[in-house]
C-alpha positions as CSV (number, residue, x, y, z in Angstrom):
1,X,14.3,-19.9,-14.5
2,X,15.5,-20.8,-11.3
3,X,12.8,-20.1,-9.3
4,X,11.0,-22.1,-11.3
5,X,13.4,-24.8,-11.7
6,X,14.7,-25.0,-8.2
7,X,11.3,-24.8,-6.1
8,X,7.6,-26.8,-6.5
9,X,5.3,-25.5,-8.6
10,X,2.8,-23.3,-6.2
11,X,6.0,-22.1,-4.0
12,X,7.4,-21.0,-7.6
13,X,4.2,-19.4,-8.2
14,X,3.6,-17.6,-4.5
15,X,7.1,-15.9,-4.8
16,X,6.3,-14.5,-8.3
17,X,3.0,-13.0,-6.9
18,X,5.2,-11.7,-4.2
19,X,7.7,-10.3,-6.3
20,X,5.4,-8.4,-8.7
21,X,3.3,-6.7,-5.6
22,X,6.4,-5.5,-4.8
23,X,7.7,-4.1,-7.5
24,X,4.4,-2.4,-8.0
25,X,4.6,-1.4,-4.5
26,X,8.2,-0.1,-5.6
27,X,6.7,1.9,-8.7
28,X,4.7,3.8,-6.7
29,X,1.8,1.3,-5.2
30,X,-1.9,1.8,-5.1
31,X,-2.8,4.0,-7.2
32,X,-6.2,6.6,-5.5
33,X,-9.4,7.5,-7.7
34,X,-11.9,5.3,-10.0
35,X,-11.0,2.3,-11.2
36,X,-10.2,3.3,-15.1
37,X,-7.7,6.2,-13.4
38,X,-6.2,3.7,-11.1
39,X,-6.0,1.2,-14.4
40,X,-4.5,4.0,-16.2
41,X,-1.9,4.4,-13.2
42,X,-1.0,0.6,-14.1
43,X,-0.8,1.1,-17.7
44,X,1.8,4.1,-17.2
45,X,3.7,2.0,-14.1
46,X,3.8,-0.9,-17.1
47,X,5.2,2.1,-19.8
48,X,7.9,3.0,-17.4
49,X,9.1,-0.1,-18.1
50,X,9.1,-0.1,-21.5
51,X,5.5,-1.3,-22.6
52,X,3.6,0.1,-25.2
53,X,0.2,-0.2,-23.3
54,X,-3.0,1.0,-24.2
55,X,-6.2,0.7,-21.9
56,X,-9.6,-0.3,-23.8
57,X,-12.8,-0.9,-22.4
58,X,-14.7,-4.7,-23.1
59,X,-18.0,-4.3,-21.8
60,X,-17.6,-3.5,-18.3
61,X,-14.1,-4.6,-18.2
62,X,-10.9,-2.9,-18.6
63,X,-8.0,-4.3,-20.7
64,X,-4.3,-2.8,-20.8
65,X,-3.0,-4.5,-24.1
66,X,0.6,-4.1,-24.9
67,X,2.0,-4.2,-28.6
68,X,5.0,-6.3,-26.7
69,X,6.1,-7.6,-23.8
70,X,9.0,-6.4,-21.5
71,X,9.4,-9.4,-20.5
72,X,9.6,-11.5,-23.6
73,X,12.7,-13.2,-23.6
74,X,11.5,-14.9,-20.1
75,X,7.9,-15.7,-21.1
76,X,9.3,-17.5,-24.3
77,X,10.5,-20.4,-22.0
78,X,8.8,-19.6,-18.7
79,X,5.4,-17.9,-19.3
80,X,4.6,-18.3,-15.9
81,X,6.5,-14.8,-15.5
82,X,3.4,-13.3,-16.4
83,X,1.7,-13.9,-12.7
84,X,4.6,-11.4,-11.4
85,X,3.5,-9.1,-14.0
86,X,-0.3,-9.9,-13.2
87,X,0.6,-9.5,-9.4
88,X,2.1,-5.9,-10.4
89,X,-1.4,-4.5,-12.3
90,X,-3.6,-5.5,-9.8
91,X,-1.6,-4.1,-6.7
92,X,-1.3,-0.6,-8.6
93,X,-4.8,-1.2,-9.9
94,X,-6.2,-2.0,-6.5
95,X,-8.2,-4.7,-8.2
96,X,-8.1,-8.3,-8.9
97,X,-6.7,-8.9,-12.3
98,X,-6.8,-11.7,-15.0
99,X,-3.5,-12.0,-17.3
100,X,-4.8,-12.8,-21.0
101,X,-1.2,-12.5,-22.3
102,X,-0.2,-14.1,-25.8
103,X,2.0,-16.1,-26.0
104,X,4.1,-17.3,-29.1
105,X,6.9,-15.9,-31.3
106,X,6.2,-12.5,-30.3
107,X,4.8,-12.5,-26.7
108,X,2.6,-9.4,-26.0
109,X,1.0,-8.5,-22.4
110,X,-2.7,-8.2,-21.6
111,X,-4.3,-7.7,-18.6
112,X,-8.2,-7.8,-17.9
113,X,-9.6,-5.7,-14.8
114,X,-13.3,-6.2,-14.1
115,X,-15.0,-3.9,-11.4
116,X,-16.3,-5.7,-8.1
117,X,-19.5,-7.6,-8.2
């Protein structure tokens, strides 16, 4: 909240980036080997904090969908929370990533990671 309250929009949003690489960094960091096992590294770095995250593959992209969110009680009011979380994946992933959380009564994480072009 008071990031987001207390600094512009973009500022709010380059310090949650910040702060989720380096938690990831924290947990661990990049994770080596093909990009489902470095996924997979994600989706137990996101378990050791209390997800429930499975990995399943869309096409030729790879999704780690949570039954929750550990961060629910935040995202209810600031769901911009989500690009720290987002930041996190993709530095353990070693890939860009796209949050596709939901959002609502009971928020639950997802996370889309699509090989290189």
């Amino acid at each position: 909240d008071v990031v987001m309250t207390e600094l512009p929009a973009d500022q709010a949003a380059e310090i949650l980036e910040k702060v989720g690489r380096r938690v990831g960094i924290a947990a661990g960091g990049r994770a080596s080997g093909t990009l489902a096992e470095r996924v997979n590294a994600a989706a137990d770095a996101l378990r050791s904090l209390g997800g429930e995250i499975d990995v399943v593959t869309d096409g030729a992209t790879l999704r780690l969908r949570a039954a929750g969110c550990p961060l629910s009680s935040t995202v209810v009011r600031r769901p911009e929370a989500c690009r720290a979380m987002e930041a996190f994946v993709s530095e353990i992933a070693g890939a860009p990533v796209r949050e596709c959380c939901e959002r609502g009564e009971r928020p639950r994480c997802c996370f889309a990671v699509e090989p290189a072009a």
